[in-house]
C-alpha positions as CSV (number, residue, x, y, z in Angstrom):
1,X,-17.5,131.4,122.9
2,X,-15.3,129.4,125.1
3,X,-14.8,132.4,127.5
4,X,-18.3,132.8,127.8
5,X,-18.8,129.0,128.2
6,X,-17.0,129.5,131.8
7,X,-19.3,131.2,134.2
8,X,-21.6,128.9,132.8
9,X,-19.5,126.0,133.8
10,X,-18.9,126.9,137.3
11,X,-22.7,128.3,137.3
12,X,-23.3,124.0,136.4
13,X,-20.9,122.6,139.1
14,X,-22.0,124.7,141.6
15,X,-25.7,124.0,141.5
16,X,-26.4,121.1,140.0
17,X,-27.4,117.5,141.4
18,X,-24.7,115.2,142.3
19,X,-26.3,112.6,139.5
20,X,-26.4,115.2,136.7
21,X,-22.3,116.0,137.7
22,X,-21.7,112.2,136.9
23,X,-23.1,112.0,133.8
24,X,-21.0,115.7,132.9
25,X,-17.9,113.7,133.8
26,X,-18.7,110.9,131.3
27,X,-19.3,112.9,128.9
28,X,-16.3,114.6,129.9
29,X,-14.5,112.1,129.6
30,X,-15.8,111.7,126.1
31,X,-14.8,115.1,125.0
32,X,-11.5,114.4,126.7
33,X,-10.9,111.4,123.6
34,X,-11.8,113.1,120.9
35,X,-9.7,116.1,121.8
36,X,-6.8,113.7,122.5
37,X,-6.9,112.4,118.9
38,X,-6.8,115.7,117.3
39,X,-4.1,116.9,120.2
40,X,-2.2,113.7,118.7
41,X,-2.7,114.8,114.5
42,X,-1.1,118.5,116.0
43,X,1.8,116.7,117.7
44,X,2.8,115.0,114.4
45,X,2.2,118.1,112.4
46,X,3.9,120.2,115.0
47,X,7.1,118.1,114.9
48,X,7.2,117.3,111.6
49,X,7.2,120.7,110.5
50,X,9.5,121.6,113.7
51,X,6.7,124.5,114.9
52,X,7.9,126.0,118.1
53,X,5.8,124.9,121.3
54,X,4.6,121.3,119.6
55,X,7.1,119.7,122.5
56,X,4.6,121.7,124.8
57,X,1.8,119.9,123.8
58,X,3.5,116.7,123.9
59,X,3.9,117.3,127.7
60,X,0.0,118.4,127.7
61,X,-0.9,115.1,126.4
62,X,1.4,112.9,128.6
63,X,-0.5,114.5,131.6
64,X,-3.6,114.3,130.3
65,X,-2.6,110.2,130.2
66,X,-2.1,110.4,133.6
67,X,-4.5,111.5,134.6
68,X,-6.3,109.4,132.7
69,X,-4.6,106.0,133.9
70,X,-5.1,107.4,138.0
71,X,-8.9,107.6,136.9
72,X,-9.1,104.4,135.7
73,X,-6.8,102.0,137.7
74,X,-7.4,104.3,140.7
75,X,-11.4,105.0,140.8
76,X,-10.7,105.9,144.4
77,X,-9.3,109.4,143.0
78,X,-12.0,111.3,141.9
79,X,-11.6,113.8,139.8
80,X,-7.7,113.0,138.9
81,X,-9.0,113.7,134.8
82,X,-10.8,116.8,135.7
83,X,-7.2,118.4,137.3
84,X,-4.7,116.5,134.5
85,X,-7.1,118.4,132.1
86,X,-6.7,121.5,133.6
87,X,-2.6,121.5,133.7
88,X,-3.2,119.8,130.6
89,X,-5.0,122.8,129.1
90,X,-2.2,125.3,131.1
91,X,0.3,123.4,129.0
92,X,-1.3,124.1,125.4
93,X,-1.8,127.4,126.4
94,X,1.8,127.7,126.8
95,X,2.3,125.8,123.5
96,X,0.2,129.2,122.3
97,X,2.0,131.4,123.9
98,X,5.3,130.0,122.7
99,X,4.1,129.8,118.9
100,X,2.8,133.3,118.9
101,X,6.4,134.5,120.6
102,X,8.5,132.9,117.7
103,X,6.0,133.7,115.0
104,X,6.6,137.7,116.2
105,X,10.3,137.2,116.7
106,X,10.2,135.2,112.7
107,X,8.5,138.3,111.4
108,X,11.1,140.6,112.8
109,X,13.4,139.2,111.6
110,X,11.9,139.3,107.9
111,X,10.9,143.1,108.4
112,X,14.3,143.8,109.2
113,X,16.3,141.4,106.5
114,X,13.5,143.1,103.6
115,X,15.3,146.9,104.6
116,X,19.0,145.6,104.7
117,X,21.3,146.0,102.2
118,X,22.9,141.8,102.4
119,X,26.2,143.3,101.1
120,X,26.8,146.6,103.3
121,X,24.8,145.5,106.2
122,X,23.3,149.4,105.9
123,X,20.0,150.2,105.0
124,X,18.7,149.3,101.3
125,X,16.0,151.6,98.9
126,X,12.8,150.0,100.8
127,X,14.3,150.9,103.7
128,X,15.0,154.5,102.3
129,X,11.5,155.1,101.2
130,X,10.0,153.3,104.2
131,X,12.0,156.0,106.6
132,X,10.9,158.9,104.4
133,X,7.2,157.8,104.3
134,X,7.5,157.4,107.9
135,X,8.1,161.1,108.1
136,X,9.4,161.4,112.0
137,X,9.4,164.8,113.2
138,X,12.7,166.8,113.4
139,X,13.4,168.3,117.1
140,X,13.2,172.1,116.6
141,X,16.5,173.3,116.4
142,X,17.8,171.0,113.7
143,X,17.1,170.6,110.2
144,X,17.2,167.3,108.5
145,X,19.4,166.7,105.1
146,X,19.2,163.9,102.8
147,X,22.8,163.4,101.2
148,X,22.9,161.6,97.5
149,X,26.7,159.8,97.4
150,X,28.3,158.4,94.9
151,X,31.7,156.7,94.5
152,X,34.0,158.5,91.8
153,X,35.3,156.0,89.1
154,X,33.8,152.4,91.0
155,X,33.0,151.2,87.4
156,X,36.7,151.3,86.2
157,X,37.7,149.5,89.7
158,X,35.1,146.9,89.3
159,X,36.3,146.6,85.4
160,X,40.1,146.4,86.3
161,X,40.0,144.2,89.3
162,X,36.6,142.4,89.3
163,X,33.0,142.3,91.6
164,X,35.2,140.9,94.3
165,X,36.9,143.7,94.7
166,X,34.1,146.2,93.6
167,X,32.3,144.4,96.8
168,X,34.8,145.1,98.6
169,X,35.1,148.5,98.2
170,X,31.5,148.9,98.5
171,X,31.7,147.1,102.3
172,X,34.5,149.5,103.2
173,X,33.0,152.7,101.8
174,X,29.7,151.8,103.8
175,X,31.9,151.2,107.1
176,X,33.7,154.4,106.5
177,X,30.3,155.9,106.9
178,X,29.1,154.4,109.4
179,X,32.3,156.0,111.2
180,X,31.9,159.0,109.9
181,X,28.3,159.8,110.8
182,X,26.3,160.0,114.3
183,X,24.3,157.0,115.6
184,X,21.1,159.1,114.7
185,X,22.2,159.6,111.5
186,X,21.0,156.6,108.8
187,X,22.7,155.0,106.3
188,X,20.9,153.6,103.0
189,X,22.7,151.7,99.9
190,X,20.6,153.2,97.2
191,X,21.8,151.2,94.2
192,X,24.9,150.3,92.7
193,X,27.6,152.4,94.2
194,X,25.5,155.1,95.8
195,X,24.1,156.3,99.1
196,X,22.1,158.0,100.5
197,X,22.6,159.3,104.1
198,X,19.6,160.9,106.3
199,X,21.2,163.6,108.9
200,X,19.4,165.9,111.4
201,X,22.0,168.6,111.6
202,X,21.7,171.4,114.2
203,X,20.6,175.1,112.7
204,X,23.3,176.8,114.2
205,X,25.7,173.9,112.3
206,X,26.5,174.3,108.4
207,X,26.1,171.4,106.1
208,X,29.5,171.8,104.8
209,X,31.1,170.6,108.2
210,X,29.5,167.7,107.5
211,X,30.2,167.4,103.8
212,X,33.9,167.9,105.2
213,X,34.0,165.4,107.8
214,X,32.5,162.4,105.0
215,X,34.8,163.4,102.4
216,X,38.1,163.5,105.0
217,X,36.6,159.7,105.6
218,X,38.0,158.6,102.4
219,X,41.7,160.5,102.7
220,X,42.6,156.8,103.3
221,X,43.0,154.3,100.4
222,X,41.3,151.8,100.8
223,X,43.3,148.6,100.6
224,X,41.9,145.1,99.1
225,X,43.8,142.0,98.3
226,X,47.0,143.9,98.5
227,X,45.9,146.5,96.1
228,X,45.7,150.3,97.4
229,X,42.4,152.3,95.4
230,X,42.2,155.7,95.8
231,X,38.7,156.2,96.2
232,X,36.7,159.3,96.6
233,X,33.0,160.5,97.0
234,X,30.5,163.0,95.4
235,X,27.9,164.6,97.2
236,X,24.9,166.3,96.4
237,X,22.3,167.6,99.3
238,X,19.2,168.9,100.0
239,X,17.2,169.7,102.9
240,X,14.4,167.4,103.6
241,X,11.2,169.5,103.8
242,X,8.3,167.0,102.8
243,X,5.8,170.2,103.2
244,X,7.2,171.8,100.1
245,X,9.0,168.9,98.2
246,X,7.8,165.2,98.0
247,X,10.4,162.7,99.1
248,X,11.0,161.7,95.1
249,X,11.7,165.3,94.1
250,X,14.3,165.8,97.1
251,X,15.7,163.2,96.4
252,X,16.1,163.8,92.7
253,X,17.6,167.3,93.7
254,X,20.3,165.9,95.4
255,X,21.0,163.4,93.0
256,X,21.5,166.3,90.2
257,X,23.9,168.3,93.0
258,X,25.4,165.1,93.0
259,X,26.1,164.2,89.4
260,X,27.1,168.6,89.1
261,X,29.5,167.8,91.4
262,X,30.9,164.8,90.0
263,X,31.0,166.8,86.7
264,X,33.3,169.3,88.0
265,X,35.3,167.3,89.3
266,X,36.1,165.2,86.3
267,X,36.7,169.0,84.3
């Protein structure tokens, strides 16, 4: 409405009688009140609730008075409302502009804290099932693998030494792989004290390379508060292949190679 209200504006300045301009500027000027009382309730809500770009319209207003005061102690400027209200208007639409910015950059923000693990800093189950929904399309010569980790025996740490030191081990497992892994690859805390890591491996590669180079990751104790844990990983994988499996049933596939593997290990 207002955009359409323009050419009809400029249509009025441009053609009608110097008398009927006049009385558009009183009224004008009438319009021009009203809008500064409601500018005013914004400015209070705007600060009192710290919104970005209320300081904007703070400035707005304190040209619009301005202009205001030049058109009344100064009647020998014309028109000194008519351009205050323009940069006036400028100003709020920068206000806008400003609001809009931090309301995107807020949201973000939220997206990205909802898919983070708080504890590992990786990525969490929504954020799992969010990048498996999302189904991105593996480049042609490389096959993507969903890996299902767990950490051997973190029940007995976290019962002998305490959540402090089960968190701990938990931070340091998810750094090791983070260094053990490819930027493209992604990291996911799945629950508890497992993982789940998404790889795109190339076809000519084998999966056990990378199997190898996880597991060699955790050759290291890991050492917390002056204690030294030996800790060491399961792994169960499958290929990802939404066509044939849904994301649930790969993922419960790897989780049974997982707990296989963490049976014969314990035998």
């Amino acid at each position: 409405l207002l955009i359409s209200m323009i050419p009809l504006m400029l249509l009025f300045t441009l053609l009608a009688p110097d008398a009927w301009l006049e009385a558009s500027y009183l009224w004008f000027e009438i319009v021009v009140v009203m809008y500064v009382l409601h500018a005013i309730y914004l400015i209070y809500n705007g600060l009192k609730r710290k919104i970005e770009g209320a300081w904007s319209i703070v400035i707005g207003i304190l040209i619009l008075a301005a202009g205001s005061l030049i058109d009344l102690f100064f009647p020998n400027v014309e028109y000194a409302l008519y351009f205050a209200s323009f940069i006036s208007v400028l100003t709020l639409g920068l206000s806008v502009m400003i609001s809009f910015s931090a309301v995107r950059s807020r949201k973000e923000h939220l997206e990205t804290e909802i898919l983070v693990d708080h504890l590992t800093k990786v990525g969490n189950r929504a954020g799992l099932f969010k990048e498996l929904t999302a189904a991105k399309p593996v480049l042609p010569d490389q096959e993507r693998y969903i890996l299902f980790i767990d950490l051997n025996k973190f029940k007995q740490i976290n019962d002998d030494y305490g959540h402090e030191v089960g968190d701990a081990v938990l931070i340091e497992a998810a750094n090791r792989f983070k260094k053990c892994t490819r930027s493209t690859d992604m990291i996911f805390r799945y629950g508890g004290d497992e993982f789940v890591i998404l790889a795109d491996i190339a076809a000519t590669s084998s999966i056990d390379t990378v199997l190898n180079r996880l597991k060699a990751g955790f050759n290291d104790p890991f050492v917390i508060n002056e204690l030294s844990l030996k800790v060491t990983v399961a792994i169960g994988y499958e290929r990802y292949d939404p066509i044939k499996q849904s994301s649930d049933e790969i993922l419960k596939r790897s989780d049974m190679k997982m707990y296989e593997q963490k049976r014969q290990m314990n035998t």
